[in-house]
N, C-alpha and C positions, 0 to 999 in steps of 0.2 A: 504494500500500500504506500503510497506517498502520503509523506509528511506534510502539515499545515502548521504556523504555528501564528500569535496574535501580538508580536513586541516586536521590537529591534532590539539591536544587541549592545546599544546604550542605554538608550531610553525605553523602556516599557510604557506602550499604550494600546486600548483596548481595539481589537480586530476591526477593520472596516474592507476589508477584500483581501483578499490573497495577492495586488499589488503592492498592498502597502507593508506584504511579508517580506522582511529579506531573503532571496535565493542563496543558500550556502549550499556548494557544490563537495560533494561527497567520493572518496574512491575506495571502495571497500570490496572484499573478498577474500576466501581461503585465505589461509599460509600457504605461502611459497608459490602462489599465482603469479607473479610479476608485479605488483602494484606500483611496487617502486619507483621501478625502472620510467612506467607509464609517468608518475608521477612528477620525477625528474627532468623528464623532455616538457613535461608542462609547464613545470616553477620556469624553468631557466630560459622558453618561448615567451614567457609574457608577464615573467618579474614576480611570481606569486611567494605565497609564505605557505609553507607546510606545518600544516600545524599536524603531530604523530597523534592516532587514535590506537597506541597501541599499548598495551596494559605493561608489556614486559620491557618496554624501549626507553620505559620513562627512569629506570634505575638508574644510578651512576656504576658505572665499571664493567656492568651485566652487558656486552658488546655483542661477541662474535657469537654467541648461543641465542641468542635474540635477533640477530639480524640485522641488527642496528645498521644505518647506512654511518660508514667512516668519515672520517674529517674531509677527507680526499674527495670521498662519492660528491659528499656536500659542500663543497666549493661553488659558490656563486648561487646559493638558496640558500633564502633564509629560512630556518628552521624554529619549530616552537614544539614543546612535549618531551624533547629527549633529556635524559640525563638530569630531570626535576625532582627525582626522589631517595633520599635514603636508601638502601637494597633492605634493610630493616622496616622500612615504614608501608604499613596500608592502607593502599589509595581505592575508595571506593568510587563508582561510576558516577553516583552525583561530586564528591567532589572534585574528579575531573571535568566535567561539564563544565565545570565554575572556573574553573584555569582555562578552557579554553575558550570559554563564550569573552575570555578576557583577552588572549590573545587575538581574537578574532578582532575583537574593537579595535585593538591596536594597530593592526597591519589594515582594516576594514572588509567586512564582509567580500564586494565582488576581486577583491586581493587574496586571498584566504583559500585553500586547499585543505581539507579535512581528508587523512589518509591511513587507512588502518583495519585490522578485522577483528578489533573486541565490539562485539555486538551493543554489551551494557552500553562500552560509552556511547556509542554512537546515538541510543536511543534515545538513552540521558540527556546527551545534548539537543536532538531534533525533535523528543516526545515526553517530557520532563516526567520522571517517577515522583509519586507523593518525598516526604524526606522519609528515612529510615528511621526508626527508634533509636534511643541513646539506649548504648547496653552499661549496665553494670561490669565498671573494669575488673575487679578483683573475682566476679562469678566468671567472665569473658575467658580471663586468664588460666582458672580452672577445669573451664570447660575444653579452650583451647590444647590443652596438655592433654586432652583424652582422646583429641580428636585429629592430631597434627600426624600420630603415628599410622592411622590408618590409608590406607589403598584410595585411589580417587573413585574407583568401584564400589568400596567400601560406604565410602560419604554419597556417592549416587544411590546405592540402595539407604541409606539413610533417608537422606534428601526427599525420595519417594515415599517413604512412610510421613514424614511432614508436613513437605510443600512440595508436591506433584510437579507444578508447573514450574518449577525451579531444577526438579533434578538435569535435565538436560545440559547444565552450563560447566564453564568448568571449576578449578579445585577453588580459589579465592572465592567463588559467585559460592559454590556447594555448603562453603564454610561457612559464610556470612547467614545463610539460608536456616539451616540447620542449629548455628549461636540464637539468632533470632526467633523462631520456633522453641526453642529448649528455656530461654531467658525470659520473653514474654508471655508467653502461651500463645502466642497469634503466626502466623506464616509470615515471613516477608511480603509475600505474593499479595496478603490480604490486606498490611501495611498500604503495600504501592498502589493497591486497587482507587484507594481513597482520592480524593478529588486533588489531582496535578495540577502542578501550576499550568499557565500558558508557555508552549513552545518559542523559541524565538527567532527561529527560522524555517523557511520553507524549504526541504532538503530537493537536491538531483543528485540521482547516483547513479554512478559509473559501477558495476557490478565486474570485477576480473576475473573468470574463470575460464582455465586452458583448457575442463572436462576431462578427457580420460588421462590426458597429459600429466596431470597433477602431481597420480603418484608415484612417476618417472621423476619429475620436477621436484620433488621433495628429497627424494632419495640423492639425488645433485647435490642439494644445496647440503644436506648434512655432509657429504661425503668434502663440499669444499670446507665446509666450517671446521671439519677435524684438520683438513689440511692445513687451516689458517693458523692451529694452535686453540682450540676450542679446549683441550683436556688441561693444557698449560694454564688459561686462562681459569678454570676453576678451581687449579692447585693454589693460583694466587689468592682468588677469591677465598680459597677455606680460611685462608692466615688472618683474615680480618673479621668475615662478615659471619656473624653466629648461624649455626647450625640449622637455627628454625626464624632466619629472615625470610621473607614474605617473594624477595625475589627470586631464591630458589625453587620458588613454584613452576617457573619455566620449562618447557621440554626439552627435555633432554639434562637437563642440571643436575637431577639427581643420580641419574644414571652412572654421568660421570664422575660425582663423587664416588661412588660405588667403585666405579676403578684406580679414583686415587687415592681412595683407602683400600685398594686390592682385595674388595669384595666380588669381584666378579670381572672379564678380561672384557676390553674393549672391542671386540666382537661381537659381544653380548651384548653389550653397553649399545652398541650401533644396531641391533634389532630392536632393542627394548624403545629407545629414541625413534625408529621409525615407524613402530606402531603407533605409540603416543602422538606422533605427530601427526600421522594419517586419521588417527582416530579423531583429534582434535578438527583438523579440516572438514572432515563431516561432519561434525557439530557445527563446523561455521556455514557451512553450507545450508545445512539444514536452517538455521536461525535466517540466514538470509531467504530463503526460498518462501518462509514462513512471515517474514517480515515486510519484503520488501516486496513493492509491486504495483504495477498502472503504468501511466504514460510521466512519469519522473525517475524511470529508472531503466537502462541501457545497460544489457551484460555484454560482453568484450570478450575477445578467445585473444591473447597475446601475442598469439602466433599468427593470427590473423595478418597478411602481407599489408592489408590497408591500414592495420588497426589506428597508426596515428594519425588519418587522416579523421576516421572514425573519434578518435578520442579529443581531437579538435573539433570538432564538428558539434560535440557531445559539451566542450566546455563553452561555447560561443551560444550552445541553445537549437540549435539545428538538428538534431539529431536526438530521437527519445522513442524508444520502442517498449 
Protein backbone atom coordinates (compact mmCIF):
# COMPACT_ATOMS: atom_id res chain seq x y z
CA UNK A 1 0.00 0.00 0.00
CA UNK A 2 1.27 3.57 -0.38
CA UNK A 3 1.87 5.72 2.28
CA UNK A 4 0.00 9.06 3.05
CA UNK A 5 0.96 11.12 5.74
CA UNK A 6 -0.75 14.84 7.12
CA UNK A 7 2.64 17.31 8.21
CA UNK A 8 5.88 18.36 6.81
CA UNK A 9 8.96 17.52 8.23
CA UNK A 10 9.36 20.83 10.01
CA UNK A 11 6.28 22.13 10.72
CA UNK A 12 3.26 19.80 11.43
CA UNK A 13 0.00 20.89 10.03
CA UNK A 14 -3.24 19.36 9.66
CA UNK A 15 -3.82 17.31 6.14
CA UNK A 16 -5.44 19.24 3.31
CA UNK A 17 -4.40 16.83 0.18
CA UNK A 18 -1.88 14.79 -0.59
CA UNK A 19 -0.11 17.90 -2.22
CA UNK A 20 0.49 19.51 0.40
CA UNK A 21 2.23 15.98 1.79
CA UNK A 22 5.99 15.98 1.26
CA UNK A 23 7.19 13.18 -1.27
CA UNK A 24 10.04 11.31 0.40
CA UNK A 25 11.47 8.87 -1.82
CA UNK A 26 12.39 5.45 -0.50
CA UNK A 27 15.00 2.49 -1.76
CA UNK A 28 14.25 -0.59 0.20
CA UNK A 29 14.74 -4.37 -0.34
CA UNK A 30 16.34 -7.75 0.68
CA UNK A 31 19.95 -7.85 1.95
CA UNK A 32 22.34 -8.12 -0.59
CA UNK A 33 19.88 -6.90 -3.47
CA UNK A 34 22.05 -4.00 -4.78
CA UNK A 35 20.48 -1.20 -3.11
CA UNK A 36 23.58 0.59 -2.62
CA UNK A 37 25.02 0.44 -5.48
CA UNK A 38 21.57 1.82 -7.15
CA UNK A 39 21.72 4.36 -4.54
CA UNK A 40 25.16 5.67 -5.03
CA UNK A 41 24.69 6.58 -8.94
CA UNK A 42 21.67 8.43 -7.52
CA UNK A 43 23.31 10.68 -4.58
CA UNK A 44 26.35 11.54 -6.70
CA UNK A 45 23.80 12.31 -10.23
CA UNK A 46 21.88 14.98 -8.49
CA UNK A 47 23.75 15.99 -5.19
CA UNK A 48 21.34 13.86 -2.64
CA UNK A 49 21.88 12.96 1.02
CA UNK A 50 21.48 9.26 2.14
CA UNK A 51 20.09 9.03 4.82
CA UNK A 52 20.91 4.76 6.18
CA UNK A 53 17.43 2.80 7.13
CA UNK A 54 19.55 0.29 8.38
CA UNK A 55 19.23 -1.10 11.88
CA UNK A 56 22.99 -2.70 11.95
CA UNK A 57 24.87 0.39 9.91
CA UNK A 58 24.12 2.64 12.54
CA UNK A 59 26.82 1.03 15.01
CA UNK A 60 30.30 2.42 15.37
CA UNK A 61 33.03 -0.16 14.36
CA UNK A 62 30.27 -2.99 13.35
CA UNK A 63 31.67 -2.34 9.37
CA UNK A 64 32.42 -5.14 7.13
CA UNK A 65 29.73 -7.77 8.79
CA UNK A 66 27.06 -5.01 8.19
CA UNK A 67 27.99 -3.98 4.83
CA UNK A 68 28.44 -0.62 5.60
CA UNK A 69 29.49 1.26 2.44
CA UNK A 70 33.51 2.46 3.25
CA UNK A 71 34.92 5.87 3.40
CA UNK A 72 36.06 5.39 -0.16
CA UNK A 73 32.56 3.90 -1.55
CA UNK A 74 31.29 7.29 0.04
CA UNK A 75 33.34 9.97 -1.24
CA UNK A 76 31.23 12.78 -2.78
CA UNK A 77 27.78 11.61 -0.79
CA UNK A 78 26.78 12.83 1.88
CA UNK A 79 25.62 10.53 4.30
CA UNK A 80 23.34 10.49 7.49
CA UNK A 81 22.40 7.07 9.90
CA UNK A 82 25.86 5.52 9.98
CA UNK A 83 28.13 5.11 12.69
CA UNK A 84 25.29 7.17 15.25
CA UNK A 85 25.26 4.53 17.94
CA UNK A 86 27.17 2.97 20.77
CA UNK A 87 27.55 -1.01 19.58
CA UNK A 88 26.02 -1.32 23.25
CA UNK A 89 23.14 0.84 22.87
CA UNK A 90 19.20 0.13 21.61
CA UNK A 91 18.00 1.88 19.07
CA UNK A 92 14.22 1.24 18.77
CA UNK A 93 12.38 2.01 15.26
CA UNK A 94 10.57 5.14 16.74
CA UNK A 95 13.42 6.57 17.99
CA UNK A 96 15.09 6.23 14.62
CA UNK A 97 12.29 7.84 13.00
CA UNK A 98 13.07 10.88 15.05
CA UNK A 99 16.92 11.10 13.96
CA UNK A 100 15.98 10.85 10.75
CA UNK A 101 12.79 12.93 10.03
CA UNK A 102 15.78 15.30 11.52
CA UNK A 103 18.07 14.73 9.12
CA UNK A 104 15.78 15.00 6.43
CA UNK A 105 14.84 18.72 7.42
CA UNK A 106 18.31 19.23 7.22
CA UNK A 107 19.43 18.35 3.98
CA UNK A 108 15.38 18.94 2.85
CA UNK A 109 12.88 16.59 1.91
CA UNK A 110 13.14 16.46 -2.24
CA UNK A 111 17.37 16.38 -1.31
CA UNK A 112 16.80 13.33 0.89
CA UNK A 113 17.23 9.42 -0.08
CA UNK A 114 15.86 7.12 2.40
CA UNK A 115 17.84 3.64 1.95
CA UNK A 116 17.67 0.44 3.64
CA UNK A 117 15.72 -2.95 4.59
CA UNK A 118 14.77 -2.61 8.23
CA UNK A 119 11.00 -2.65 7.60
CA UNK A 120 10.22 -1.12 11.42
CA UNK A 121 12.01 1.97 10.50
CA UNK A 122 10.81 2.47 7.40
CA UNK A 123 7.36 2.37 8.68
CA UNK A 124 8.17 4.38 11.72
CA UNK A 125 9.19 6.92 9.70
CA UNK A 126 6.24 6.89 6.61
CA UNK A 127 3.32 5.31 9.08
CA UNK A 128 4.18 6.44 12.68
CA UNK A 129 3.43 3.57 15.42
CA UNK A 130 1.56 4.71 18.64
CA UNK A 131 4.89 5.30 21.21
CA UNK A 132 5.88 2.15 23.18
CA UNK A 133 5.53 1.76 26.85
CA UNK A 134 8.25 2.73 29.34
CA UNK A 135 9.52 -0.78 30.73
CA UNK A 136 10.80 -1.19 34.15
CA UNK A 137 14.77 -1.02 33.95
CA UNK A 138 15.77 -3.30 36.72
CA UNK A 139 12.59 -6.04 35.76
CA UNK A 140 13.81 -5.31 31.68
CA UNK A 141 17.24 -6.24 32.87
CA UNK A 142 16.17 -9.46 34.53
CA UNK A 143 14.20 -10.41 32.15
CA UNK A 144 16.60 -9.76 29.58
CA UNK A 145 19.32 -12.24 31.15
CA UNK A 146 16.70 -15.03 30.52
CA UNK A 147 16.18 -14.28 27.25
CA UNK A 148 19.52 -13.17 25.45
CA UNK A 149 20.65 -16.89 25.65
CA UNK A 150 18.16 -18.23 23.67
CA UNK A 151 17.88 -19.26 19.69
CA UNK A 152 16.02 -16.46 17.56
CA UNK A 153 13.63 -19.64 16.84
CA UNK A 154 13.44 -19.93 20.25
CA UNK A 155 12.19 -16.16 20.80
CA UNK A 156 9.94 -16.62 17.42
CA UNK A 157 8.02 -19.47 19.20
CA UNK A 158 7.85 -17.30 22.16
CA UNK A 159 6.91 -14.26 20.39
CA UNK A 160 3.96 -16.43 18.85
CA UNK A 161 2.55 -17.49 22.04
CA UNK A 162 2.32 -13.54 22.94
CA UNK A 163 2.06 -11.29 20.18
CA UNK A 164 1.35 -13.33 16.97
CA UNK A 165 1.65 -10.48 14.71
CA UNK A 166 5.16 -9.72 15.87
CA UNK A 167 6.75 -13.12 15.78
CA UNK A 168 7.63 -12.66 12.20
CA UNK A 169 10.49 -9.99 12.64
CA UNK A 170 13.75 -10.39 13.78
CA UNK A 171 15.83 -10.91 17.16
CA UNK A 172 15.90 -6.88 18.57
CA UNK A 173 11.87 -6.55 17.14
CA UNK A 174 11.26 -10.44 18.82
CA UNK A 175 12.82 -9.18 22.13
CA UNK A 176 11.25 -5.85 22.44
CA UNK A 177 7.90 -7.90 21.69
CA UNK A 178 8.17 -10.54 24.09
CA UNK A 179 9.80 -7.75 27.25
CA UNK A 180 6.77 -5.84 26.48
CA UNK A 181 4.07 -8.71 26.70
CA UNK A 182 5.85 -10.27 29.91
CA UNK A 183 6.38 -6.47 31.74
CA UNK A 184 2.83 -5.00 30.96
CA UNK A 185 0.45 -7.75 30.23
CA UNK A 186 -0.42 -6.08 26.91
CA UNK A 187 1.29 -7.06 23.33
CA UNK A 188 3.32 -4.44 21.69
CA UNK A 189 1.10 -5.14 18.79
CA UNK A 190 -1.88 -3.82 20.83
CA UNK A 191 0.23 -0.88 22.32
CA UNK A 192 0.83 0.27 18.52
CA UNK A 193 -2.75 -0.55 17.47
CA UNK A 194 -3.66 2.65 19.45
CA UNK A 195 -4.28 5.96 17.67
CA UNK A 196 -0.78 7.05 15.65
CA UNK A 197 0.25 10.15 15.30
CA UNK A 198 0.04 11.76 11.79
CA UNK A 199 2.65 10.57 9.16
CA UNK A 200 4.89 13.09 7.77
CA UNK A 201 5.43 12.04 4.55
CA UNK A 202 4.11 10.68 1.59
CA UNK A 203 6.59 7.73 0.63
CA UNK A 204 7.63 6.29 -3.36
CA UNK A 205 9.41 3.30 -3.21
CA UNK A 206 11.84 1.96 -5.39
CA UNK A 207 11.53 -1.90 -4.25
CA UNK A 208 15.27 -3.89 -5.38
CA UNK A 209 14.85 -7.24 -5.89
CA UNK A 210 17.32 -9.46 -8.21
CA UNK A 211 14.51 -12.61 -7.56
CA UNK A 212 16.13 -15.92 -7.83
CA UNK A 213 19.41 -14.12 -8.11
CA UNK A 214 19.50 -13.35 -4.57
CA UNK A 215 20.71 -16.31 -3.06
CA UNK A 216 23.63 -16.45 -5.53
CA UNK A 217 24.18 -12.66 -4.57
CA UNK A 218 24.26 -13.27 -0.82
CA UNK A 219 26.51 -16.07 -0.91
CA UNK A 220 29.05 -13.39 -2.96
CA UNK A 221 28.87 -10.98 -0.68
CA UNK A 222 29.68 -13.01 2.40
CA UNK A 223 32.26 -14.84 0.62
CA UNK A 224 33.89 -11.15 -0.13
CA UNK A 225 33.21 -9.98 3.59
CA UNK A 226 35.48 -12.97 4.81
CA UNK A 227 37.86 -11.93 2.35
CA UNK A 228 37.90 -8.39 3.59
CA UNK A 229 38.93 -9.46 7.01
CA UNK A 230 35.30 -9.90 8.49
CA UNK A 231 36.77 -12.61 11.26
CA UNK A 232 39.73 -10.16 12.02
CA UNK A 233 37.38 -7.44 12.51
CA UNK A 234 35.35 -9.30 15.20
CA UNK A 235 38.42 -10.55 17.00
CA UNK A 236 38.99 -6.78 17.59
CA UNK A 237 35.54 -6.11 18.23
CA UNK A 238 35.54 -8.82 21.20
CA UNK A 239 38.57 -6.75 23.09
CA UNK A 240 36.19 -3.85 23.60
CA UNK A 241 32.42 -4.29 23.02
CA UNK A 242 30.72 -6.70 25.88
CA UNK A 243 29.53 -9.81 25.03
CA UNK A 244 25.79 -9.06 25.07
CA UNK A 245 25.93 -5.43 23.17
CA UNK A 246 22.80 -5.15 21.06
CA UNK A 247 25.11 -4.86 17.81
CA UNK A 248 26.01 -8.28 17.88
CA UNK A 249 22.64 -9.09 16.83
CA UNK A 250 23.83 -8.99 13.39
CA UNK A 251 24.31 -11.82 10.85
CA UNK A 252 26.65 -13.45 10.98
CA UNK A 253 28.49 -11.95 14.34
CA UNK A 254 27.98 -14.46 16.40
CA UNK A 255 28.88 -17.03 14.32
CA UNK A 256 32.18 -15.73 14.16
CA UNK A 257 32.64 -15.26 17.59
CA UNK A 258 32.15 -18.93 17.72
CA UNK A 259 35.21 -19.25 15.79
CA UNK A 260 37.25 -16.95 17.50
CA UNK A 261 36.67 -18.44 20.48
CA UNK A 262 37.34 -21.93 18.57
CA UNK A 263 33.89 -23.19 19.15
CA UNK A 264 33.32 -24.27 15.94
CA UNK A 265 35.71 -23.85 12.26
CA UNK A 266 34.88 -21.32 9.90
CA UNK A 267 33.28 -23.51 7.50
CA UNK A 268 30.79 -23.97 9.63
CA UNK A 269 30.64 -20.47 10.63
CA UNK A 270 30.02 -19.64 6.72
CA UNK A 271 26.89 -22.09 6.53
CA UNK A 272 25.53 -21.04 9.70
CA UNK A 273 25.87 -17.08 8.39
CA UNK A 274 24.29 -18.19 5.07
CA UNK A 275 21.30 -19.52 6.22
CA UNK A 276 20.67 -16.75 8.68
CA UNK A 277 21.20 -14.57 6.06
CA UNK A 278 18.88 -16.07 3.45
CA UNK A 279 16.42 -16.79 6.09
CA UNK A 280 16.53 -13.14 7.07
CA UNK A 281 15.86 -11.84 3.38
CA UNK A 282 12.64 -13.71 3.25
CA UNK A 283 11.57 -12.12 6.12
CA UNK A 284 12.27 -8.88 4.34
CA UNK A 285 10.67 -9.85 1.48
CA UNK A 286 7.82 -11.17 2.89
CA UNK A 287 7.23 -7.63 5.08
CA UNK A 288 7.63 -5.89 1.81
CA UNK A 289 5.21 -7.92 -0.21
CA UNK A 290 2.82 -7.42 2.62
CA UNK A 291 3.51 -3.82 3.14
CA UNK A 292 4.18 -2.25 0.37
CA UNK A 293 1.95 -1.74 -2.78
CA UNK A 294 -0.38 0.55 -5.47
CA UNK A 295 0.89 2.87 -7.89
CA UNK A 296 3.87 4.42 -5.29
CA UNK A 297 5.88 1.78 -5.53
CA UNK A 298 8.21 0.32 -8.57
CA UNK A 299 10.30 -3.03 -7.86
CA UNK A 300 13.69 -3.09 -9.90
CA UNK A 301 15.68 -6.49 -10.96
CA UNK A 302 19.56 -4.85 -10.71
CA UNK A 303 20.49 -6.68 -13.28
CA UNK A 304 18.19 -5.36 -15.28
CA UNK A 305 20.51 -3.63 -18.50
CA UNK A 306 18.06 -0.43 -18.34
CA UNK A 307 17.68 -0.50 -14.74
CA UNK A 308 19.30 3.09 -14.36
CA UNK A 309 17.43 4.57 -16.74
CA UNK A 310 14.50 2.94 -14.85
CA UNK A 311 15.77 4.11 -11.45
CA UNK A 312 15.83 7.65 -12.94
CA UNK A 313 12.80 7.68 -14.25
CA UNK A 314 11.59 6.24 -10.80
CA UNK A 315 13.33 9.38 -8.95
CA UNK A 316 12.19 12.37 -11.35
CA UNK A 317 8.25 10.70 -10.91
CA UNK A 318 7.91 9.10 -14.26
CA UNK A 319 7.83 5.86 -13.70
CA UNK A 320 5.51 3.95 -10.99
CA UNK A 321 4.12 0.51 -11.48
Amino acid sequence: MSSSGASDVAERSPRTGESSTPLLRVICGPTGAGKTGLAHTLARQHGLTIVSADSRQLYRDFDIGTAKPSPAERVGIDYRGLDVADPAARWSAARWAVDAERWIAECGVDRALVVGGTGLYLKALTAPLHDSPELDPTKRAELDATLQPLSIEELRRLCLELDPPRAHLGRTQLLRSIETARLTGRPLSAWHAESAPPAPFRARWLVVDPGTHLAGQIAGRIDAMLAAGWLDEVRALMAHVPADASAWQGCGYRALRDVAEERCSLVAARETILIETRQYAKRQRTWFRHQLAGSDVTIVDPRDPGVHDIVEQWWSGGLQS
